[in-house]
Every structure is written in C-alpha cells, then in structure tokens.
C-alpha positions as CSV (number, residue, x, y, z in Angstrom):
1,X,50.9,87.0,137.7
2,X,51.6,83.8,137.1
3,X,51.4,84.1,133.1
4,X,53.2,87.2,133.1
5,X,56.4,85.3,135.1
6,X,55.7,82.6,132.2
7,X,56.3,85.0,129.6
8,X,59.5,86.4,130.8
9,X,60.7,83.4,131.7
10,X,60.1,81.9,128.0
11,X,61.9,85.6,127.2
12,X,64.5,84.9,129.4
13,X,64.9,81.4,127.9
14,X,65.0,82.6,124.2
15,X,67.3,85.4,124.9
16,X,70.2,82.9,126.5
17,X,69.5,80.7,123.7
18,X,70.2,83.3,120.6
19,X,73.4,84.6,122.8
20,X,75.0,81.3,123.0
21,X,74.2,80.7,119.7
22,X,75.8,83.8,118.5
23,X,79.0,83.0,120.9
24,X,78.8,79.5,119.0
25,X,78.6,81.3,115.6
26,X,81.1,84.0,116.6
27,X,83.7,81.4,118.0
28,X,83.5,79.0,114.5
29,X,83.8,81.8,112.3
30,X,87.1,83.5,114.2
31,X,88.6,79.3,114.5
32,X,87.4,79.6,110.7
33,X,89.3,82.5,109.8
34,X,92.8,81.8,111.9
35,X,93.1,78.4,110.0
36,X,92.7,80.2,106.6
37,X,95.6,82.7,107.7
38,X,98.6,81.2,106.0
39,X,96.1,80.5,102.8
40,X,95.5,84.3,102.5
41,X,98.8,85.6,103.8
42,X,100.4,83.4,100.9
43,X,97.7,84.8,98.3
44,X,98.6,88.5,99.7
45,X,102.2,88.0,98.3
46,X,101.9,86.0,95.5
47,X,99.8,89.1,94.2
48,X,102.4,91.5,95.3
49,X,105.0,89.0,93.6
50,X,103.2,88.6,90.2
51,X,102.9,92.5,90.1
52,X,106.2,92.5,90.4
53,X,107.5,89.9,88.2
54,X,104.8,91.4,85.4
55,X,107.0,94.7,85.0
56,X,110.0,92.3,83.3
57,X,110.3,93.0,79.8
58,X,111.9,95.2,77.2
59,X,108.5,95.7,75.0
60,X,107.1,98.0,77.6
61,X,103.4,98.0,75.3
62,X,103.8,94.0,76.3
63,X,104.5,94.8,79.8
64,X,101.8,97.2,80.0
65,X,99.0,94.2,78.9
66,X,100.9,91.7,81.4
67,X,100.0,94.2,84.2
68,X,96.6,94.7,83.3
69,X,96.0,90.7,83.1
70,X,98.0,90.4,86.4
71,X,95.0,92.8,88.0
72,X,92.2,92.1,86.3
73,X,93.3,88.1,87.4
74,X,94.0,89.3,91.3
75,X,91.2,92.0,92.1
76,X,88.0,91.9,92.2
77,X,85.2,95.2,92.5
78,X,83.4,95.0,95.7
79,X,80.6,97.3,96.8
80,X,81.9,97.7,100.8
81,X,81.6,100.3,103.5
82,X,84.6,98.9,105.3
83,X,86.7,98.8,102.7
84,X,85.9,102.4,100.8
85,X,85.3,104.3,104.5
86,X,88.0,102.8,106.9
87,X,91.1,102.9,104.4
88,X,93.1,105.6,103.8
89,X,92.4,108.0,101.2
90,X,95.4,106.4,99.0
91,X,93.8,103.3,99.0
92,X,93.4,101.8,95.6
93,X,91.0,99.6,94.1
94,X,90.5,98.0,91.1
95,X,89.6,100.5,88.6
96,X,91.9,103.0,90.2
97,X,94.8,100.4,90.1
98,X,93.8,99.4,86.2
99,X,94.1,103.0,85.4
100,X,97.5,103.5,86.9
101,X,98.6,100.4,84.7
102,X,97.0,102.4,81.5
103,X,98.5,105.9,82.0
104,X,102.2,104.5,83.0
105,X,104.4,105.9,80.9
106,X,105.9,102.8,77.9
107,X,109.0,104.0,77.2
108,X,110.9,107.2,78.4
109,X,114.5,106.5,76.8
110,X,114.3,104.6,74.3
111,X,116.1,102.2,76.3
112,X,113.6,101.3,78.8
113,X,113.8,97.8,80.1
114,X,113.7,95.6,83.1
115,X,115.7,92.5,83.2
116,X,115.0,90.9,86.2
117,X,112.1,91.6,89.2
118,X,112.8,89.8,92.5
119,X,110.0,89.8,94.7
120,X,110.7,89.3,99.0
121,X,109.0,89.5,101.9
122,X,110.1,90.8,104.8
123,X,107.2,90.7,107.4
124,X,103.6,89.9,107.6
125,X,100.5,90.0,109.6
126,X,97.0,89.2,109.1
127,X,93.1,90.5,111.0
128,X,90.0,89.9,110.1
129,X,88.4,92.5,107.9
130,X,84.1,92.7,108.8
131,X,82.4,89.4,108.2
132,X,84.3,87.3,105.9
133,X,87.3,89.7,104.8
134,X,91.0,90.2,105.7
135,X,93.7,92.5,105.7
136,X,97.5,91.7,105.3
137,X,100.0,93.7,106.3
138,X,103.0,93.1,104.5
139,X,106.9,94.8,104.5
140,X,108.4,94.0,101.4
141,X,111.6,94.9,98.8
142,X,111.6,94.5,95.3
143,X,114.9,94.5,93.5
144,X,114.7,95.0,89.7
145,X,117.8,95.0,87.2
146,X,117.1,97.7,84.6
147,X,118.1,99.9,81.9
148,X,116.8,103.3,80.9
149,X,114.4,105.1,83.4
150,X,111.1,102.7,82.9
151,X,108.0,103.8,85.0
152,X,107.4,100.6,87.5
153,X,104.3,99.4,88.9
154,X,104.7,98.5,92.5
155,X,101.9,96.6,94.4
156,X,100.6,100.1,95.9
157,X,101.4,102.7,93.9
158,X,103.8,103.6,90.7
159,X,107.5,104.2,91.1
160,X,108.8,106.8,88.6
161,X,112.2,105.7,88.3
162,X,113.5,108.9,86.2
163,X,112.7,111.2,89.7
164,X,115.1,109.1,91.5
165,X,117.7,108.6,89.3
166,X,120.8,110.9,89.9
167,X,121.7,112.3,86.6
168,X,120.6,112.5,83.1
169,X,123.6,110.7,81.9
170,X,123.1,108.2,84.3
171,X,119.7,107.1,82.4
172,X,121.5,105.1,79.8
173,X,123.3,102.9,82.5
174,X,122.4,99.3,83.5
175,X,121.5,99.6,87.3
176,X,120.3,98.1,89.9
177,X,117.0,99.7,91.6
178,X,115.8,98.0,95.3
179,X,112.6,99.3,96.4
180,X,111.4,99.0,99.7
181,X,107.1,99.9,100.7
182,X,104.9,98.8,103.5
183,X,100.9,97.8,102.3
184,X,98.0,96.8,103.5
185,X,95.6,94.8,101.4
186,X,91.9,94.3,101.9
187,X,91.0,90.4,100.4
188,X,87.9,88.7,100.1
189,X,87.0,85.5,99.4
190,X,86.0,84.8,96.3
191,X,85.3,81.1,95.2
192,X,87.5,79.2,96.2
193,X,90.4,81.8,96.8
194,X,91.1,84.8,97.6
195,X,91.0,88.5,96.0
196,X,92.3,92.0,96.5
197,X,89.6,94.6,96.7
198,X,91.6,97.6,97.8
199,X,95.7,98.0,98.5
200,X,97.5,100.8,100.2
201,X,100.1,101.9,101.5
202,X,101.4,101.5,104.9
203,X,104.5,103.4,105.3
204,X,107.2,105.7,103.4
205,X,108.7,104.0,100.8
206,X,112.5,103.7,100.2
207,X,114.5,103.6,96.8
208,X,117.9,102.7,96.9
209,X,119.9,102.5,92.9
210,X,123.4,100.5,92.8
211,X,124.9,101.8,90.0
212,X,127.6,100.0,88.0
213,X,131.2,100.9,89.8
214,X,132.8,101.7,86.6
215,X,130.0,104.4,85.6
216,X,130.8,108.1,85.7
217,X,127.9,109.6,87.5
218,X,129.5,111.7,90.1
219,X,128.1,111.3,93.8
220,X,123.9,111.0,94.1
C-alpha cells in the first residue's frame, strides 16, 4: 500500500508540475503575442497599402510585374490546417492571389491608367491565429484617380472597374474611383517579420466614382 500511495503521489506531483508549466508556457506566449500586435497590425496594412500603391501606372504590362513583386515580397506558401480549413471559401493565398495578378486584364481602352492610389485605414483588430499566427481584421478605402476602365487589384479580390462605371462614354473620362472592402488576413511570422498566407474578405464591398462635374454622363 504504501508504494502504490508513493506512486500516485509521484503522479500527482508530475501532473501539477507539466500543468503549471504549460500555464507558464501558455501565459508567455499570449504576453508574447499582445506586444507584437501593433508590429503585425502595421505589417497587415503596409501590405494592403503597397498593393495598392502597385496599381499606379499608365504601362499597365509594368503595373502588372509591380503587383506580382508586391506579392511574391508579402506572402509566403504555408502548408496549414487553420488557415486552408477555417477561412472562408474566398480566401486567397498565394498562388491564387499571383494568378489573379496574371489574368487581370492590361489595358481595356486604350486609355487605361491610374494616376494616383491612396491607401487608408479605417479600423483594425488583431487575434491570435493557432500557435504562432495572427489574423487582422482591417476596414479600409482606397481612392484611386484614373482614366479609362483599368482592371484594379485590391488587397482581396480584383475590382473590374468597367462593371461599375455608368456609361460607355463615360470610359474616356478622368474620374475619381473610392473603393471601400472589409478583410481579414492570416500572417505568420517569418524571420524577422511578418507574412500573409491567406487574405479574404470580410464584408460587401462599396464602389463609389466622382465623376468630373463638367462631364456629360447623364445620372448613374
């Protein structure tokens, strides 16, 4: 009797040992993860903004290889059950985010071109994603000064400009498109920063186009 009491109690001993140890492990890596917050939230949206900015140009061939830098740069391929089971099914990853860049269309016009791509933030918050992930939640607008009808790459999908815009004629104006989405993106750590591994959208999307007030377009 008295070794089998010895036993449990060296059981008993062991077992409150890993627990607090895993409580210790638990409590570092969440104090771990909430001082890296503003790190990864900034990364989240300098990603978004750099997506963004990568649409300016009126070589739209040139703009298509500034995209595919700005991802190949910002996202890496990760092999994840998290990330591939417990996003939506619009979620995109790497590849499928290179191979929206590759089948954009260059130049629909003639006159194609963006002049200007101002990236801004609206709201953000961040969770831990697994073991060492996150996701960022992030409400942002875009506002891009353009001519022509050019195909845009947000940071979750591809806005196809000529679907929104009111009339044919209207095509060949200089206008003003603001483009409003809701994401979440899945980052990892990778070095010493952080990477996208999958980005999707959170909520409806909003397009509003400002057209110039001398244009003859008649009402959208």
């Amino acid at each position: 009797m008295k070794i089998r009491w010895n036993h449990i109690n060296r059981g008993l001993v062991l077992g409150l040992v890993l627990a607090a140890g895993t409580a210790v492990y638990v409590i570092a890596q969440n104090a771990a993860f909430k001082k890296n917050i503003p790190e990864i939230t900034d990364k989240a949206n300098e990603i978004c903004k750099e997506i963004a900015e990568a649409n300016v140009g009126d070589n739209r061939e040139g703009v298509q290889r500034k995209l595919t830098a700005c991802i190949q740069d910002n996202f890496i391929s990760k092999d994840s059950k998290m990330t591939l089971e417990d996003t939506n099914l619009d979620s995109k990853n790497k590849s499928s985010m290179l191979l929206m860049v590759e089948n954009m269309g260059l130049d629909t016009t003639g006159k194609d071109r963006i002049y200007s791509a101002e990236y801004e933030q609206i709201s953000s918050s961040v969770t831990k994603w697994g073991i060492d992930g996150a996701n960022v939640q992030i409400d942002y607008k875009i506002t891009l000064d353009c001519d022509g009808s050019p195909d845009i790459i947000v940071p979750d999908s591809i806005l196809y400009t000529y679907i929104e815009i009111r009339h044919d004629a209207d095509k060949d104006l200089r206008k003003t498109i603001r483009y409003s989405g809701s994401l979440n993106m899945y980052l990892f750590p990778d070095g010493d920063t952080w990477k996208a591994v999958t980005v999707s959208y959170n909520d409806d999307s909003r397009v509003e186009i400002e057209y110039p007030e001398d244009a003859e377009g008649g009402e959208g």
